[in-house]
C-alpha positions as CSV (number, residue, x, y, z in Angstrom):
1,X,109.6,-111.5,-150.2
2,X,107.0,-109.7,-152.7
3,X,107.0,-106.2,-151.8
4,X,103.3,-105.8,-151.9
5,X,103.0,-107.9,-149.2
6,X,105.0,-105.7,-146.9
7,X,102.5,-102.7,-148.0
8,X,100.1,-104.8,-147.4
9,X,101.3,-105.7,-143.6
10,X,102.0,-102.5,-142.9
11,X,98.7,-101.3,-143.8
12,X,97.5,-103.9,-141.4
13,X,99.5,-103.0,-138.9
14,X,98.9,-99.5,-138.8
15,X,94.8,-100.5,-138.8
16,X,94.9,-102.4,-135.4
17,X,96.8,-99.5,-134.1
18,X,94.3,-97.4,-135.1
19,X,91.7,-99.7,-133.7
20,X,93.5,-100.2,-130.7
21,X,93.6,-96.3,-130.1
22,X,90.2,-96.2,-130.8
23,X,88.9,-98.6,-128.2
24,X,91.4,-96.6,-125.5
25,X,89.8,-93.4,-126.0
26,X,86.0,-94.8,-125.9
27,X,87.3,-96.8,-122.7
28,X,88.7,-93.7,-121.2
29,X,85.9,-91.2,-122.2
30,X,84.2,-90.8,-119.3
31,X,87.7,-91.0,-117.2
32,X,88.0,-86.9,-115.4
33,X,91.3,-85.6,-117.0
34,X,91.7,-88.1,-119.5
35,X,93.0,-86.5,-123.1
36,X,92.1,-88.5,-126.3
37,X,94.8,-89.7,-128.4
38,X,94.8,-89.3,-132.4
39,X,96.3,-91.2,-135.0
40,X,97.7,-88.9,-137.7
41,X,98.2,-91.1,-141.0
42,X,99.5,-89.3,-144.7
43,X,100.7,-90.7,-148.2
44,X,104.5,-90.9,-149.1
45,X,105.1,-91.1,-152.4
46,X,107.4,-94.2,-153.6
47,X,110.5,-92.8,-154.6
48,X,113.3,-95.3,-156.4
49,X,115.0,-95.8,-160.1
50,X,112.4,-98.4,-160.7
51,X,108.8,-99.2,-160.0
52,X,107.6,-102.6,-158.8
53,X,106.3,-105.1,-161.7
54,X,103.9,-107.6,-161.9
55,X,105.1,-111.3,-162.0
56,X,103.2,-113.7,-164.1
């Protein structure tokens, strides 16, 4: 399968996490004790012998 659509599903992925998080912690707000949870997200470099190239 075409690697950029793995990058792409994981970018997706990692979104409805995100959003998922998100509606928790607004839920939960107003909850006594409750502690927020963070998503942390960074960059990683591609590292290989070749980049990916486009098919035509």
């Amino acid at each position: 399968m075409d690697h950029a659509i793995y990058t792409a599903m994981g970018a997706a992925s990692q979104t409805l996490n995100q959003q998922a998080v998100t509606a928790s912690n607004l839920a939960n707000a107003s909850t006594p004790g409750f502690r927020a949870q963070l998503n942390a997200l960074r960059a990683v470099p591609v590292e290989g012998l070749s980049l990916p190239r486009a098919r035509w």
